[in-house]
C-alpha positions as CSV (number, residue, x, y, z in Angstrom):
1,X,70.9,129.9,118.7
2,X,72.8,130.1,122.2
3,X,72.6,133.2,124.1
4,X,75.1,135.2,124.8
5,X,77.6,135.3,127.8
6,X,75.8,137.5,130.7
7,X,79.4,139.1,131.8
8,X,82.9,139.1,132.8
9,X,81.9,136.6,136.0
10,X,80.1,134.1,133.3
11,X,83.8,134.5,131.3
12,X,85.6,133.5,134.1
13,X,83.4,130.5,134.6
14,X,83.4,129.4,131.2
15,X,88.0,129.9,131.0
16,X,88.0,127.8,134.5
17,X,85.9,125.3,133.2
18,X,87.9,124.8,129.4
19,X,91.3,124.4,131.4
20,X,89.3,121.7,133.9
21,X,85.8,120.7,133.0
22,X,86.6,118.7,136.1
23,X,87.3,121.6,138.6
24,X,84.5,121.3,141.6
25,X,81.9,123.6,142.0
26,X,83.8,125.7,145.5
27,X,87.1,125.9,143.1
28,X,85.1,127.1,140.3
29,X,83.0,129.7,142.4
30,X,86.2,130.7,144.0
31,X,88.3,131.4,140.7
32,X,85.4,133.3,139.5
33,X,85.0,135.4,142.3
34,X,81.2,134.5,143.3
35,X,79.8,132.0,146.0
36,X,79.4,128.1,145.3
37,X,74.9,128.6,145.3
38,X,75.5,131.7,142.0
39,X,78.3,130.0,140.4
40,X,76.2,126.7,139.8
41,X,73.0,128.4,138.8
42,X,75.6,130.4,136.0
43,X,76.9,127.0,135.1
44,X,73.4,125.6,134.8
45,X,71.9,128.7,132.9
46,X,74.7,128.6,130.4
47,X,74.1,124.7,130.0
48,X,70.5,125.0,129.4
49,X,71.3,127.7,127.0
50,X,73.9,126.2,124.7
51,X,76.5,127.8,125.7
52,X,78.2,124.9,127.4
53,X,77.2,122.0,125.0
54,X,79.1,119.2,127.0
55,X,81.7,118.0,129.0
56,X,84.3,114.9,127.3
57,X,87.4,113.4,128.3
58,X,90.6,113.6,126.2
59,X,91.8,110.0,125.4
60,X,95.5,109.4,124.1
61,X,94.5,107.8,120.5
62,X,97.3,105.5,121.0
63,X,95.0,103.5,123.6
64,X,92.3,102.8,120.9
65,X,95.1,101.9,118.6
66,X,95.3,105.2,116.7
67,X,98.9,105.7,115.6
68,X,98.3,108.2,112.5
69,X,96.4,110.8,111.6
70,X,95.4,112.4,108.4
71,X,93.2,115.6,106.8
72,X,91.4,114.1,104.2
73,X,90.4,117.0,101.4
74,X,87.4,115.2,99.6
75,X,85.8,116.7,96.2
76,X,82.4,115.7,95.3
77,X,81.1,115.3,91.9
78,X,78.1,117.6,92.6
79,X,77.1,119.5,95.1
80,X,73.5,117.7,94.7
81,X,71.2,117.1,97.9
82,X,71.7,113.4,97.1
83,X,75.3,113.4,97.1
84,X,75.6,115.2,100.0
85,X,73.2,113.2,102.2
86,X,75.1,110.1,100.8
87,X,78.3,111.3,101.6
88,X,77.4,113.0,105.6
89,X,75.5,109.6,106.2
90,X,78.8,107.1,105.8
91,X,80.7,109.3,107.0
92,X,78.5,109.5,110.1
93,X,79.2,105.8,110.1
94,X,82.6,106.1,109.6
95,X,84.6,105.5,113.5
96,X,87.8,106.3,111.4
97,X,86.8,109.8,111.5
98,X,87.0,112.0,114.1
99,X,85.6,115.5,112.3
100,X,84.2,116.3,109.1
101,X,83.7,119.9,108.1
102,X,81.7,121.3,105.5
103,X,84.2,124.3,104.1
104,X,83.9,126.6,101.3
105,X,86.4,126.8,99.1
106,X,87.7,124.2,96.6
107,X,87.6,121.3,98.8
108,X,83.6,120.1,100.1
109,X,84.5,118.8,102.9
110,X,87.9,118.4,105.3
111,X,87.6,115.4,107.6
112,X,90.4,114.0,110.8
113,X,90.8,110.5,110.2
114,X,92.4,108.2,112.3
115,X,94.1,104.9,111.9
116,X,97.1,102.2,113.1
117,X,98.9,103.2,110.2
118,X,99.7,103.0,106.8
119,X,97.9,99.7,106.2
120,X,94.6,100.6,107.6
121,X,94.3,104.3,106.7
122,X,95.0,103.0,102.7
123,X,91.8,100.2,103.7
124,X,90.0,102.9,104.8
125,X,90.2,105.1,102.0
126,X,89.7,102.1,99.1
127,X,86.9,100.1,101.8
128,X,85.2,103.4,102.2
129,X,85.6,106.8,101.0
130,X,86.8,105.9,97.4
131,X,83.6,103.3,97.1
132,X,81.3,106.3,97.5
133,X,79.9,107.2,93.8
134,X,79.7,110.7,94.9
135,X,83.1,111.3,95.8
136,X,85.5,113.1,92.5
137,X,88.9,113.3,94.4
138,X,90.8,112.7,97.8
139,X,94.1,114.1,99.0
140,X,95.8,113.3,102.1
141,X,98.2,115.6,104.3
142,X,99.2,113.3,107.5
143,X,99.8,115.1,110.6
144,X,103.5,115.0,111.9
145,X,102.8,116.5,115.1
146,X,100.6,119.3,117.0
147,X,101.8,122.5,118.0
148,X,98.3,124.4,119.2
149,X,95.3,121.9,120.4
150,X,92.7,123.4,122.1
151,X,88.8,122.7,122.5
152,X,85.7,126.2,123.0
């Protein structure tokens, strides 16, 4: 379990770094209000604690191809250990899909999937998620557009 944040100057850190994970290390010291030698020993700390689990890059989808995007509500026909471990494992496998969540609820599990477009997001359902034994129902809502997108 990751620790907790140590104080306001660790919160200031951690807001500088989710608008820029690519801010320097003087920048980041100075917006936080501390010396370049303390800032990186917070940044460090909070790495080596969990608190800051990585740094990515943002891709446009649209350069791998990606054109559409779906939630994918998936039933399973049991919530048996099997089942499960069948479905997380291809769906692990699955570069079509960009999250999977575990939710309560009616739905099992919510995933993003990505594709080119109609075409390939119907292959991808019938190729893959629909093949699974495990799986009792699907239902797609494509995404139009984002208004919020943001990443803790």
């Amino acid at each position: 379990m990751p620790q907790k944040i140590a104080d306001a100057t660790d919160r200031r850190i951690l807001k500088a770094l989710i608008a820029d994970a690519r801010i320097s290390n003087n920048e980041l010291a100075e917006r936080a209000g501390i010396t370049p030698s303390p800032c990186l020993r917070r940044v460090r700390r909070m790495e080596e604690a969990g608190i800051i689990r990585g740094y990515t890059t943002r891709v446009d989808p649209i350069v791998d191809g990606w054109t559409m995007s779906a939630m994918v509500i998936v039933r399973l026909n049991r919530q048996h250990e099997d089942e499960i471990v069948m479905f997380e494992d291809a769906v692990r496998s699955w570069g079509e899909v960009m999250e999977c969540h575990l939710v309560a609820g009616t739905p099992d599990y919510i995933l993003k999937v990505m594709s080119s477009g109609l075409d390939s997001y119907e292959r991808f359902i019938k190729e893959k998620i629909a093949r699974l034994n495990c799986v009792s129902s699907i239902e797609t809502c494509f995404i139009m557009g984002t208004i919020k997108e943001r990443s803790i």
